[in-house]
C-alpha positions in Angstrom: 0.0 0.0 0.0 2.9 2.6 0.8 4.5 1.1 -2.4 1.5 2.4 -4.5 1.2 5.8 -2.3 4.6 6.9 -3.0 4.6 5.8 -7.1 1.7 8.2 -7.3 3.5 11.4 -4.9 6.5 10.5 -7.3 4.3 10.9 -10.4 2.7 14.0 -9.2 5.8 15.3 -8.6 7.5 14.7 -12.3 4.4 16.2 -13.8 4.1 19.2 -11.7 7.9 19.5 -12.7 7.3 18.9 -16.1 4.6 21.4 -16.0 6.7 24.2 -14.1 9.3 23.6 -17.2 6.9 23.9 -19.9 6.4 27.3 -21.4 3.2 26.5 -23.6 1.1 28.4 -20.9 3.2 31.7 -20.3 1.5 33.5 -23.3 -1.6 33.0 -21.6 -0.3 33.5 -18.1 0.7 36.9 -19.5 -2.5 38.1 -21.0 -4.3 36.7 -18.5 -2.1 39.0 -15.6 -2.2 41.7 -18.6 -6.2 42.0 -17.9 -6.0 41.6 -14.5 -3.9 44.7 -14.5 -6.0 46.6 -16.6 -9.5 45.6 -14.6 -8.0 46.4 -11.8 -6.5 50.0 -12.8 -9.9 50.5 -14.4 -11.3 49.9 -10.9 -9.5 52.6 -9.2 -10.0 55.2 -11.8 -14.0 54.3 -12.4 -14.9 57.6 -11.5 -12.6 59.4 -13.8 -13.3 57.4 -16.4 -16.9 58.0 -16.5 -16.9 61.2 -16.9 -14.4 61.0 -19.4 -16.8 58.9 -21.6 -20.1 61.0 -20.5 -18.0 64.0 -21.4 -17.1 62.6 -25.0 -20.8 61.1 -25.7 -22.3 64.7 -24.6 -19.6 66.0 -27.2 -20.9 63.8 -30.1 -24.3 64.0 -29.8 -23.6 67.8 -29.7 -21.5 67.9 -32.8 -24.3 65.3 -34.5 -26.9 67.6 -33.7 -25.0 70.3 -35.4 -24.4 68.3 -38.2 -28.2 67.4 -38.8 -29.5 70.6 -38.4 
């Protein structure tokens, strides 16, 4: 029974190694910390950033109206 525990610790262990070595994943380890940066800089500036876009849709409608009329 210990036999059979420690063949499958010892297999764990070569493929969390074998994982760790692999660099398949980092392009998506990178865009995926990439977004996490940018949600969570977004987060802090919400406020500014809202009235940044309410500010530039008040601006376009304006300059549509003026365009239509």
């Amino acid at each position: 029974m210990m036999d059979l525990r420690s063949n499958a610790t010892e297999g764990m262990k070569s493929k969390i190694s074998s994982l760790w070595k692999e660099e398949d994943g980092l392009g998506t380890l990178e865009s995926i910390l990439i977004i996490g940066v940018i949600i969570i800089i977004a987060l802090i500036f919400k406020n500014q950033i809202k009235t940044l876009v309410e500010n530039l849709l008040k601006s376009v409608s304006s300059k549509s109206n003026e365009f239509f009329e």
